[in-house]
Each structure stands twice: as C-alpha cells, then as structure tokens.
C-alpha positions as CSV (number, residue, x, y, z in Angstrom):
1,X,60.8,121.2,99.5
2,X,64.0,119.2,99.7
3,X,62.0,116.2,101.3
4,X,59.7,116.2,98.7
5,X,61.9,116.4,96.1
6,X,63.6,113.6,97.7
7,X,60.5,111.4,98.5
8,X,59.5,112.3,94.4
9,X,62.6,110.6,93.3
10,X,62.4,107.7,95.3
11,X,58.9,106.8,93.9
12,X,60.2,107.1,90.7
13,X,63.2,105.0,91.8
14,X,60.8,102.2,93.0
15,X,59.0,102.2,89.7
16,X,61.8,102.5,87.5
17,X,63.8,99.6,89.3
18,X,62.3,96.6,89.8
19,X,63.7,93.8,92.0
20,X,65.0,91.8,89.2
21,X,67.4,94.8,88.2
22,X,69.3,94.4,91.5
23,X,71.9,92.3,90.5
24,X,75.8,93.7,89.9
25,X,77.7,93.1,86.9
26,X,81.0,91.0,87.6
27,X,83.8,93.1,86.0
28,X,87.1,90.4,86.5
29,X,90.1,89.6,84.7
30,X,92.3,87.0,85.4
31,X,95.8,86.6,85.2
32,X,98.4,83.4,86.1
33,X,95.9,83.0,88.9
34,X,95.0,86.6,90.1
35,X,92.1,87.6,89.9
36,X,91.8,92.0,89.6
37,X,88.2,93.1,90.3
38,X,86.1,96.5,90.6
39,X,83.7,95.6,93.4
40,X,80.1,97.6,93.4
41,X,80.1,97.5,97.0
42,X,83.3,99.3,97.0
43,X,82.3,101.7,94.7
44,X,79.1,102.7,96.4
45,X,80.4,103.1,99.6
46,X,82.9,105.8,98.0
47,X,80.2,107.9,96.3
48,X,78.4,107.9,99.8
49,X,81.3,108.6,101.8
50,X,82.2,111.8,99.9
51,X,79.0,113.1,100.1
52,X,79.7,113.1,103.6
53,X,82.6,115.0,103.6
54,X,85.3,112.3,103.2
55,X,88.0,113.7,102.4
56,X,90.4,110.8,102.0
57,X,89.4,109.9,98.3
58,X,92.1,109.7,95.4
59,X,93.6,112.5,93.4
60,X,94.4,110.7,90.5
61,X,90.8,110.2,88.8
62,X,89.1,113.3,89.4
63,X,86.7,113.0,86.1
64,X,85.3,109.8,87.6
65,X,85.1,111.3,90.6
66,X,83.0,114.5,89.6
67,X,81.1,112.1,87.1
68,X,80.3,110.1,90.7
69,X,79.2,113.1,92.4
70,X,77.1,114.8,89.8
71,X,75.5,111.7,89.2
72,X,74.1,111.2,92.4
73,X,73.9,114.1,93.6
74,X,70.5,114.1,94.4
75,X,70.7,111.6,97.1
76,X,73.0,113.9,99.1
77,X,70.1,114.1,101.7
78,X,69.3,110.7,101.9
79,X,70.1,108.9,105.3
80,X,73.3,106.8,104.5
81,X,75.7,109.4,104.2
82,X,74.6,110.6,108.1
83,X,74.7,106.7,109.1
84,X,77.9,106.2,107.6
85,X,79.3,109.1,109.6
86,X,77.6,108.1,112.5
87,X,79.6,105.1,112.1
88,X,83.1,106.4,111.1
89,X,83.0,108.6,114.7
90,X,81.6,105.9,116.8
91,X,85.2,105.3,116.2
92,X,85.8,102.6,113.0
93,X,89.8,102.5,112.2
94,X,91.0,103.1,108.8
95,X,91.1,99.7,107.6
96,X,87.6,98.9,109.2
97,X,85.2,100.0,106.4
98,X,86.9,98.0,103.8
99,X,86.4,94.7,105.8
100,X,83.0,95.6,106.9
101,X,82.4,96.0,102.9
102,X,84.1,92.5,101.9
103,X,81.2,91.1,104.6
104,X,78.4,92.2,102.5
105,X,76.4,90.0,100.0
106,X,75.1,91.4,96.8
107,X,72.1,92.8,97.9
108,X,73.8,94.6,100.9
109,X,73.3,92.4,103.9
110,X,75.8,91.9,106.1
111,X,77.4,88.0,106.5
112,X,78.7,86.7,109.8
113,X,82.5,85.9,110.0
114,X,83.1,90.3,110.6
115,X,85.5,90.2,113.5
116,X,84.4,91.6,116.8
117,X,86.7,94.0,117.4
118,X,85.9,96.0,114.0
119,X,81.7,95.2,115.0
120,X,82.9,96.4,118.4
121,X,84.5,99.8,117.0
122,X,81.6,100.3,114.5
123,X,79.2,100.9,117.2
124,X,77.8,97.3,117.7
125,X,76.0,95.1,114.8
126,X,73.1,96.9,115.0
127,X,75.0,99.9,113.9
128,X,76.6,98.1,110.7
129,X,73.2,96.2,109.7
130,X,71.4,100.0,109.9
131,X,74.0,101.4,107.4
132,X,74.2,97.9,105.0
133,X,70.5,98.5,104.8
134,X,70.8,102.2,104.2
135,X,73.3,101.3,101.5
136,X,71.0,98.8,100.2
137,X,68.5,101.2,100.1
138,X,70.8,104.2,98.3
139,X,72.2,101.6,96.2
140,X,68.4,101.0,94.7
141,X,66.7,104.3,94.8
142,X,69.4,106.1,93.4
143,X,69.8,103.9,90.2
144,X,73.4,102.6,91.1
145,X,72.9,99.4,89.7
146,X,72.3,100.7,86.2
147,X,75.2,102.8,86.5
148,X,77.3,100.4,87.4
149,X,76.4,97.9,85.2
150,X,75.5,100.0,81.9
151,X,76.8,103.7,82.7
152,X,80.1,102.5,83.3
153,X,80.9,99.4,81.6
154,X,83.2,100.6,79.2
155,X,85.3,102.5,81.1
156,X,86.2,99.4,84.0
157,X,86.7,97.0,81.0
158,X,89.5,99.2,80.1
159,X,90.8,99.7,83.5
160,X,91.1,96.1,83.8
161,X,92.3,95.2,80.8
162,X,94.8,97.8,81.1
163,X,95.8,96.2,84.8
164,X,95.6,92.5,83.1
165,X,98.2,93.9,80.8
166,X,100.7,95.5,82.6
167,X,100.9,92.8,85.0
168,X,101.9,90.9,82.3
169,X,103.4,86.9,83.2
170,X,104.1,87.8,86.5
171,X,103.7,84.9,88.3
172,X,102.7,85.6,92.0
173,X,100.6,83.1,93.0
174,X,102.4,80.2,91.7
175,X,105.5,81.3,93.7
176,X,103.9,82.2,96.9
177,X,101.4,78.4,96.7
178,X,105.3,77.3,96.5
179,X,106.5,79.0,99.2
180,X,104.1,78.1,101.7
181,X,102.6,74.6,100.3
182,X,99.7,75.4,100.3
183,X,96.8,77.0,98.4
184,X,93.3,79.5,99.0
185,X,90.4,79.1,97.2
186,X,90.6,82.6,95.3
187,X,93.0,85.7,95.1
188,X,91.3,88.7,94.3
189,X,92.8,92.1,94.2
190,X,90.1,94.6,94.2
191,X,90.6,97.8,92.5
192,X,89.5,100.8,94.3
193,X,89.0,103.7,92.0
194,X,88.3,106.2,93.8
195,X,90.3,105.5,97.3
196,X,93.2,107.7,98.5
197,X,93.0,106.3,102.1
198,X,94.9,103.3,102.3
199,X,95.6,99.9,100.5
200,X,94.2,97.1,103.0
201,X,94.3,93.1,103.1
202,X,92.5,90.2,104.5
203,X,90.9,86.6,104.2
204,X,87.2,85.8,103.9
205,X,85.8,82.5,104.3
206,X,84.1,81.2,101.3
207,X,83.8,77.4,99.4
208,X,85.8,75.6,100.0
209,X,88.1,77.2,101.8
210,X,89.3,81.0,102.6
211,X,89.3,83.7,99.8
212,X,92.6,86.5,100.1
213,X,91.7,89.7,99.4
214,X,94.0,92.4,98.5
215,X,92.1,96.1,97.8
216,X,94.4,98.6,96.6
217,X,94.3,102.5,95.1
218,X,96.1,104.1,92.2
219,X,98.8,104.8,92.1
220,X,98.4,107.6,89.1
221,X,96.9,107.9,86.2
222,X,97.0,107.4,82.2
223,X,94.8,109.7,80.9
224,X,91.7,109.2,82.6
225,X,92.3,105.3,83.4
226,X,93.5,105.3,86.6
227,X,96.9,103.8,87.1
228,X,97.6,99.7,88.4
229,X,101.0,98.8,86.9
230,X,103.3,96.6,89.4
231,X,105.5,99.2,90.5
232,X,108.1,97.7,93.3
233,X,105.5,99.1,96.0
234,X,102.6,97.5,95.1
235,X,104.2,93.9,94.0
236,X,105.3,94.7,97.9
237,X,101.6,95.0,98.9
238,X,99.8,92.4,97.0
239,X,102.8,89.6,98.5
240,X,102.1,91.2,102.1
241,X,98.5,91.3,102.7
242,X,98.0,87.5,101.0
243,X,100.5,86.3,103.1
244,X,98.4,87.5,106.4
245,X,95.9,85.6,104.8
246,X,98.6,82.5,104.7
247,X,100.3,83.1,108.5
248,X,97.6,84.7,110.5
249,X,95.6,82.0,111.8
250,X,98.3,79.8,112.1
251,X,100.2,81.8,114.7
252,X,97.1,81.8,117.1
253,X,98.4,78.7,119.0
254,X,101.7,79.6,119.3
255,X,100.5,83.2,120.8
256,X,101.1,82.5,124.6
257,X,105.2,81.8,123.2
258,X,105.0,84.9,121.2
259,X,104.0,86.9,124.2
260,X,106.7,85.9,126.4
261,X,109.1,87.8,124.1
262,X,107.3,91.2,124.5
263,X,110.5,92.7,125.8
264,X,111.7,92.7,122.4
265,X,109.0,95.4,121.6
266,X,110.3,98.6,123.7
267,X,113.4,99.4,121.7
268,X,110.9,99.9,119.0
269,X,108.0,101.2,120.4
270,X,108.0,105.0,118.7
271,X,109.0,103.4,115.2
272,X,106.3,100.8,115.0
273,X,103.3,102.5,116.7
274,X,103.9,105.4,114.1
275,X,103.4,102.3,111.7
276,X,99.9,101.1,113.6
277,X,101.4,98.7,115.6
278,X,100.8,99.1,119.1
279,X,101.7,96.2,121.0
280,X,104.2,93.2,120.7
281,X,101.8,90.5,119.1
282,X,100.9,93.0,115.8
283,X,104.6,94.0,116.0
284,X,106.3,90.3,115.8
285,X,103.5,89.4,112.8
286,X,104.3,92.5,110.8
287,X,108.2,91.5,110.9
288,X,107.1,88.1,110.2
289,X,105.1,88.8,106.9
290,X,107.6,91.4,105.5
291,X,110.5,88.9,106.2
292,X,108.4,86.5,104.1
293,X,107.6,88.8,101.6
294,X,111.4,89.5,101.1
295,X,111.7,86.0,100.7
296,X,108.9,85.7,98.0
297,X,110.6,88.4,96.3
298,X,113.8,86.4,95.9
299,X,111.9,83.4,94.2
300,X,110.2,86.0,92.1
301,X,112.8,88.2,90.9
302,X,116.3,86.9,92.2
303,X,118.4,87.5,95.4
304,X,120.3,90.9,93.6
305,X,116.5,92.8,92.7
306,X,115.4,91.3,96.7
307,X,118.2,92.7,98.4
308,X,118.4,96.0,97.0
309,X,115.1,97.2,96.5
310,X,112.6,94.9,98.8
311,X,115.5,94.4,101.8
312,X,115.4,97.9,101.5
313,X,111.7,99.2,102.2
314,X,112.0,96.3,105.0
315,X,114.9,98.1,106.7
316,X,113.7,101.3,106.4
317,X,110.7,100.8,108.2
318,X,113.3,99.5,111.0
319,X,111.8,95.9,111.3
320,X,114.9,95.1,113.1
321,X,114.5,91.2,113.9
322,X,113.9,90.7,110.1
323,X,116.9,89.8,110.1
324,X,117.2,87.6,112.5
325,X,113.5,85.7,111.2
326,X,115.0,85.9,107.4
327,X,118.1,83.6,108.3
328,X,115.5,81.3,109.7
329,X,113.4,81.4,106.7
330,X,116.4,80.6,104.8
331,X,116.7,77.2,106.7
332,X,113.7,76.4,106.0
333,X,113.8,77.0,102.3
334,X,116.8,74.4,103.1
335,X,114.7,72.3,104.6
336,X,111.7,71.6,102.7
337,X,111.7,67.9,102.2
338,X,110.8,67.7,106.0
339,X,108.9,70.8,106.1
340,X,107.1,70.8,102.9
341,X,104.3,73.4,104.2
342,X,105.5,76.5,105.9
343,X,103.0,75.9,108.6
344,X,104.7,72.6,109.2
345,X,107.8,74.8,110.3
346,X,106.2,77.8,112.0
347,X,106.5,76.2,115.4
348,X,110.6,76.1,115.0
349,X,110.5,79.6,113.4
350,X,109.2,80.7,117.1
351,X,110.8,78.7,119.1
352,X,114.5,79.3,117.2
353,X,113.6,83.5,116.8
354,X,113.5,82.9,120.8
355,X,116.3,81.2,121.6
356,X,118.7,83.3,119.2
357,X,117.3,86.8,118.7
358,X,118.9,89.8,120.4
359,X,117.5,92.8,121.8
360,X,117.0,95.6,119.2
361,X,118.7,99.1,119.9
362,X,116.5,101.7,120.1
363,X,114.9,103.5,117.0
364,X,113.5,106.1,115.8
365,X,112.8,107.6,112.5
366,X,115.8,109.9,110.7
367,X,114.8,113.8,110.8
368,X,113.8,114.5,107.1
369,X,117.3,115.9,104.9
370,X,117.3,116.9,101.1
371,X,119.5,115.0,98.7
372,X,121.7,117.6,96.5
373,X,121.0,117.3,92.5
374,X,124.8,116.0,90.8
375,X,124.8,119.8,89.8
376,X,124.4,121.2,93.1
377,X,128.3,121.3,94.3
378,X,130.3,124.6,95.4
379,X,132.3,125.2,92.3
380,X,135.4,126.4,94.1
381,X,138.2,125.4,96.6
382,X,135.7,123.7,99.0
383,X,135.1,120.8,96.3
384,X,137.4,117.9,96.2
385,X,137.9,115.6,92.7
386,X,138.9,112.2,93.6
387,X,140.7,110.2,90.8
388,X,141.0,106.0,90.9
389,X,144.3,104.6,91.4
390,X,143.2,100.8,90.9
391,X,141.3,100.4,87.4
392,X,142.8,97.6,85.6
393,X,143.2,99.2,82.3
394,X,145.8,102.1,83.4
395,X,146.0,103.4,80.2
396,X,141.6,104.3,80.1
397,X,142.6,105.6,83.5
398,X,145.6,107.8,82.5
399,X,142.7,109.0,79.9
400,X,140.0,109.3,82.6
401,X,142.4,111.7,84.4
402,X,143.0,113.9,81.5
403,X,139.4,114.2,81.0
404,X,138.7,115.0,84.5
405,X,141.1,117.6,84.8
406,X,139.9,119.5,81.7
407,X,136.2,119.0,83.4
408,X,138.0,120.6,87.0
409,X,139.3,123.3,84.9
410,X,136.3,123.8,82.9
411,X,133.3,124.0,85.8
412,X,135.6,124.5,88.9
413,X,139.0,125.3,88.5
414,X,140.3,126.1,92.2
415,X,138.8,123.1,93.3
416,X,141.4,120.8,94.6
417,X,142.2,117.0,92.7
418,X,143.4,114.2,94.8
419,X,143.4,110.5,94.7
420,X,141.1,107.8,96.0
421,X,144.1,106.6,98.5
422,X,144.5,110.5,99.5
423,X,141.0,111.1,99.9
424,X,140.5,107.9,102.2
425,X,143.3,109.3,104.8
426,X,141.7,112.9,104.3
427,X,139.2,114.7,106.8
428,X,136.8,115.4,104.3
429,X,134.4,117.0,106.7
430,X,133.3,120.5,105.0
431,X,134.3,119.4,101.3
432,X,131.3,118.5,98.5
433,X,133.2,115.5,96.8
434,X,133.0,114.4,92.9
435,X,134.3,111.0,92.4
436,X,135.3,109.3,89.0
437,X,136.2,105.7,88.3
438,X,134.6,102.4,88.4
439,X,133.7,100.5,91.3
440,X,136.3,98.6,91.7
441,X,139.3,101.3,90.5
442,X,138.3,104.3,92.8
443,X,139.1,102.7,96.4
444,X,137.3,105.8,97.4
445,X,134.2,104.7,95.7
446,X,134.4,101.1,96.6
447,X,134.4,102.2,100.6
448,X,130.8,103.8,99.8
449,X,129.5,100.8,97.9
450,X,127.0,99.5,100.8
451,X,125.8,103.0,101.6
452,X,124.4,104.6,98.2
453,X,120.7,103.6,96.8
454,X,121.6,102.6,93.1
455,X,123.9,99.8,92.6
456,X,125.9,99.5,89.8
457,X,127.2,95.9,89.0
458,X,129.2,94.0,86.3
459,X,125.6,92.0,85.5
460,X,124.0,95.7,84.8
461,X,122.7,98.7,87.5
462,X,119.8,98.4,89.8
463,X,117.8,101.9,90.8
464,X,113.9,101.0,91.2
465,X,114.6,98.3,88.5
466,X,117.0,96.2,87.1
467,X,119.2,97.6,84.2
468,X,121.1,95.1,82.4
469,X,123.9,95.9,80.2
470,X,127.6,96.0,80.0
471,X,128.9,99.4,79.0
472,X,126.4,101.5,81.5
473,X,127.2,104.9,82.7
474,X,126.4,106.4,85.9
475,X,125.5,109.9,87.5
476,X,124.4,109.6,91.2
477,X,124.4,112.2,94.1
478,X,124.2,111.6,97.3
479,X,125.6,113.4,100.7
480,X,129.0,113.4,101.9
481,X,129.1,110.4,104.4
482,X,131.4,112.6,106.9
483,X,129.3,115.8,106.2
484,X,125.6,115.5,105.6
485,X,125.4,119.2,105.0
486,X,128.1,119.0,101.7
487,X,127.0,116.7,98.6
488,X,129.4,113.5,96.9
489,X,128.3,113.2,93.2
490,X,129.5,110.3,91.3
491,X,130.2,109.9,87.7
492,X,130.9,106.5,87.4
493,X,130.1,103.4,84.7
494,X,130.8,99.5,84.0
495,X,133.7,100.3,82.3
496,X,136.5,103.1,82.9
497,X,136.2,104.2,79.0
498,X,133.1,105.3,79.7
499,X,133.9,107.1,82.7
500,X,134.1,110.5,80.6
501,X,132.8,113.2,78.2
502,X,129.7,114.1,80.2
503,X,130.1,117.2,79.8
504,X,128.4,116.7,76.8
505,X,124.7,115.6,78.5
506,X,122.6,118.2,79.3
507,X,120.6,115.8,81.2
508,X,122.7,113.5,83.0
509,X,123.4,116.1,86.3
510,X,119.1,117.3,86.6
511,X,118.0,114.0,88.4
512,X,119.5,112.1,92.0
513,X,120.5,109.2,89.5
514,X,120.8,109.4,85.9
515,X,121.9,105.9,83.9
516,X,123.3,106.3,80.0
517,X,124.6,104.4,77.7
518,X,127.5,106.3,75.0
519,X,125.3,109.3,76.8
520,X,122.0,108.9,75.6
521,X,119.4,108.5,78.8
522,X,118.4,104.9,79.6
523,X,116.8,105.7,83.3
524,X,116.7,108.6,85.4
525,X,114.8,110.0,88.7
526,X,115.0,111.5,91.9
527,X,114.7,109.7,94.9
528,X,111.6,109.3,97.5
529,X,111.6,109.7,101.5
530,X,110.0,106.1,102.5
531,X,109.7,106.3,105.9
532,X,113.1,108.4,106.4
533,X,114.9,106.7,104.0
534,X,115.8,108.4,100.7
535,X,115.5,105.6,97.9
536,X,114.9,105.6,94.2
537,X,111.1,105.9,94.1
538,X,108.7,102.5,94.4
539,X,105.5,104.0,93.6
C-alpha cells in the first residue's frame, strides 16, 4: 500500500512539476562585501537527513523544523534518505557532507574539484553521484522547489535581512583583502537553518578565481527567526575558515619543511586530536590560521578587544606555538613594503617558526571546576576582607573602609579584615576572599590582574565586549588562586568613590560578572567552559 501510495505521488509530482520549474530562487544579501546566503541544496539535504534519523540538527528553530517534516513527510520512503545513510556509514566525516553539497550544481549533479579523500570516505564517486541523483530526484517529486521558492520566501527574507542588519558596517573583508593582499572572487556565508552539527569552511573554484565559503548554524533564536548576530564566536569563525581559503594552498610547497618539525606535535597530541587534528601537518595549519585570525582581529577591533577576548579562545584551545607564529606575523605587518602579499612572506614564516620555536610542554585539557556566584562566600571566620592601601585619593579610601566594615558587619561579622599588603604575605589557602579597591589601590588586586576573565581598565571594562566609560563599577567572582575549592569576589570600579553602597543592588552578586554604573546594571553574565577554560560567554 505504501508503494503505491508512493508511486501515486510521484505521478502527480511529474505532472505537476514540469522541467522549467526546477530552478532555485537565490535568497542573498550583501553587506561591505559578504555575501549571507540560504542555499536549497543545504536545505534539502537537512529535510532528508532527518528523515533518516539524523539526529544532529538544531534546537533553536523547531517550528521550521516540524513545518520541514510534516511537509514532506510523504517521501519518508523514498530512496534518498537510505542512500544518504548508506553514505554517512560508509564512513563520511562530519565536515564531509557539507563539501560534497557546495560540489553540486543546481539541478543536483555533482562538479569535479570534490577532494579525494572526502570521495574516498563517501564510498567512491559512484556512491555520491547515486545520492546527488536521488536528491535530485526527492528534490523534484516531492515539490521542494515550490517550497523553497514560494512556501518559504517570506520567512528567509527576514532571516536575512535580520543577519544583513545585525552585522551592521562590520567591515571583514576589507580588513582581511588587507591583510593578506590579496582578494577571492566571492565570500559567501551560507546560513544553515536547520544544522546543529558543526559550522564548516572551504574554497570552491569558480570565475575567475576561488569562491570562500563559510556555512554556519544558529546560534539561537528571536522568536521564530533563527539567530546570526556576530557574537565574538562566530566573528572568530567566519575570519578562520576564509583564511584556510587564503593559506591553504599556499603552504603545499613548503610541506616537506613543515614535516620535518613533526616533533613539535607530541607534547600536544591529546589536546589537538580531541580538536580533529590528528597529525603534525593539520596541527601546524590550525595554529597558523588562528594566529592569523588573532591578528585580523586586532585590525578589526584593536589590540585591547584582540588580546582579551580572541588571544583568549586561542589559548584556551592550547595552540601553544601561536605564540611563537603571532610575533612573526607581527614582523611581517612591519614589513609590508617588501612583503606586500602575505604569501610573499609565508616562506620566512616557516623557515623563522623553525629556527626559533621551542618545544611545547605537554597538555592536556583542565578537569571541568564550577565558578562560585559573588554571593556564594562562607559568611563567617573563614572569609577574609581585603582593604587597598594604595588608592590615590586616601580620603575616598578612608570612606571605602568605613563602608566596607559596616558591609563585614552587616553580611559576615566574624569574618576577619586585613589589608592588601597583609593579605599578599598571608597563606590564604582555605579562606573565600572579598576584595575592595581599584586596580591600581588594592596591591592584592593588582597581583591577580593577568589571571581573571573581565578586565577592567581606565579606557572602560572588557567582558565578552567592550564597555567604555569612566565611572564603571564592578562585581566579579572567581576562585581563590591558592585554593580552587574557596571563591575570591571582587567589588571593584574605575574609581574608588564608586567602590561602595552595593549593598543596595539586588542584582549585582546573581551573575560571575556584573558591570554598573551609580548601580544601575549596564552588563552582566556568567561565564562559559570553552574547551576548559571558564570565560565570559562568546556564543
């Protein structure tokens, strides 16, 4: 009965669909150069995949998603949902289907230039061009091409628009076609509704020259738009996979040098094969690329946003030899009048990392440890206030030590109050510790400054975005750097006047990091674990 029904629909298909209806839309914006696309392949290959049981897709658009299933759900027993499974456990990587897509023409046939290796993994080409025709076929019986083109036109024009607009004037492209002096023939970053699997990059040949791709998932949702704005996460993502597009194929001929520095890979082994990269070569191109990225990030937003929010997600993956290839991309930032195209330089990148880099200690990632809330303290003797000795207006700090002692006395008065030049010549193992004072008055404070994930600075404070003001308060917790198992809160500001009278927030002690101004909330959150690190959150 099935079959018939099946065979019954495709007849009606076939009448209802002639082949002059088997053209896509093109939904594209285009902003400063980027170009933000939904891509019917994409979107096709999605619908088919969960009716095989994928279970990878997004959580974040689940009306779309049951609107996609319902609407096909007829075609469940068609044969591309078994190829494409047949596929995926011939043994395809994660990264494999999206590039096998990008290699499909409009009307589903598959275009040379696939590497090997993913052809290889797929189960051969006969394999692929069975499921691109199977897709083909789906994509026409089933009447996707009305519903992409009519059903849903609406609804991506206003995800796009929505993307277009909260991407704003950032200027991307023009900053990395400066870095690397050159240019690609497109940049397109394809928006994948309904993916929950991965965000992926590559380059595809096209007129005249290579087209960088970037295809990337929500990150949440408005409503029922899902969610594209430029959090520091994706900004990270788009700059990394276009610059594989940019370095890539240029570091083929200097391979055979690369390789000779494969010892510099076993110190890191367990930290980047957790990442997906399992030999030397992948390793010493992935520190590459995110050391450029860094650098992209500098041009884009300045060396203060760079250091403390991209520097960090680089670190905290434990690319050790960034490092050592960032002070080399530095020189040649110095340098361009003789290098005026970073593929000019590349060869004395390689040949400099080799002669000067050091062998990495060994790494692993940090076991996972919770972060206390600034309210989560032991409120008797085995908490420690530590008062500044050093602000340059003693008589605010005379007045911040009042304050804090009526606070001691209010929330925790057998707690013990000592000052920042006590506390540094203290064993402080088993205390939680609340500091007061400004960065430069609490000496204390001032010790910590390189270890704790929001900065505060005269220019304004930087958490997962840059702050700028003048009169900014501060709440931050964090752990105690000699005890890991007691907390250090901070109540802290740009100025030591304003270094008091929170006991009048109800708000500013619920979140890792709360940022006020005369007490009323400007930012707040808690942090994220990014690969072991705990840092304001980049999503």
């Amino acid at each position: 009965m099935k079959k018939l029904l099946l065979l019954s629909l495709i007849f009606t298909a076939l009448c209802s669909n002639p082949l002059s209806a088997k053209s896509f839309k093109t939904y594209s914006v285009e902003r400063n150069g980027l170009s933000f696309r939904i891509d019917p392949r994409i979107e096709l290959f999605n619908i088919i995949a969960m009716q095989f049981g994928h279970n990878g897709m997004s959580l974040h658009n689940l009306e779309y998603k049951r609107e996609c299933l319902d609407a096909f759900k007829d075609f469940r027993n068609h044969p591309a949902p078994g190829i494409l499974r047949e596929t995926w456990t011939k043994g395809w990587a994660v990264d494999d289907p999206i590039f096998f897509l990008l290699h499909l023409d409009e009307d589903f046939k598959l275009q040379e230039g696939l590497h090997p290796d993913i052809i290889a993994r797929g189960g051969g080409i006969e394999q692929l061009e069975k499921l691109a025709r199977a897709m083909g076929e789906y994509a026409t019986l089933s009447g996707f091409h009305h519903f992409f083109n009519e059903t849903k036109a609406s609804y991506f024009q206003q995800i796009l628009d929505n993307t277009c607009y909260q991407f704003g004037e950032l200027p991307l492209i023009p900053v990395m076609e400066s870095y690397f002096g050159e240019k690609a023939s497109a940049y397109t970053v394809i928006l994948n509704l309904l993916g929950g699997y991965g965000n992926f990059g590559t380059s595809v040949p096209g007129p005249p020259g290579k087209e960088l791709y970037a295809v990337i998932e929500p990150g949440g949702s408005l409503g029922r738009i899902p969610d594209y704005h430029p959090s520091p996460l994706l900004i990270d993502l788009i700059l990394h996979e276009f610059t594989h597009g940019f370095v890539n194929d240029k570091l083929a001929p200097l391979q055979s040098r690369i390789d000779e520095l494969a010892h510099l890979y076993s110190p890191l082994e367990k930290v980047m094969k957790a990442q997906g990269y399992h030999n030397w070569s992948s390793s010493f191109n992935e520190h590459l690329v995110r050391s450029l990225t860094t650098r992209l990030t500098t041009d884009l937003f300045g060396p203060a946003v760079s250091d403390h929010l991209y520097l960090q997600l680089l670190q905290a993956r434990k690319f050790q030899y960034a490092d050592s290839l960032i002070q080399l991309l530095k020189e040649y930032e110095s340098q361009r009048k003789t290098f005026p195209r970073f593929k000019d330089y590349l060869p004395n990148l390689v040949e400099s990392f080799s002669e000067t880099v050091t062998l990495a200690k060994k790494e692993n990632f940090p076991e996972h440890q919770d972060i206390p809330k600034p309210y989560e303290f032991s409120r008797d003797s085995t908490s420690v206030f530590i008062l500044p000795t050093a602000e340059a207006d003693s008589g605010e700090m005379i007045k911040l030590h009042d304050w804090v002692k009526n606070y001691r006395n209010m929330i925790s008065p057998a707690s013990r109050i000592v000052t920042d030049r006590e506390a540094l010549g203290m064993d402080l193992t088993g205390f939680d510790l609340l500091i007061f004072g400004t960065l430069s008055g609490n000496l204390f404070l001032n010790s910590l400054d390189t270890e704790l994930p929001v900065k505060i600075r005269p220019e304004g404070i930087y958490t997962n975005k840059f702050i700028p003001g003048n009169n900014l308060q501060l709440v931050l917790s964090w752990i105690n750097p000699t005890d890991p198992g007691r907390a250090m809160i901070l109540y802290t500001g740009q100025r030591v006047q304003d270094i008091r009278d929170f006991n009048y927030s109800p708000v500013k002690d619920q979140y890792h990091y709360w940022v006020g101004k005369d007490l009323l909330t400007v930012d707040k959150g808690d942090y994220q674990l990014y690969f072991g690190k705990w840092i304001p959150p980049v999503q």
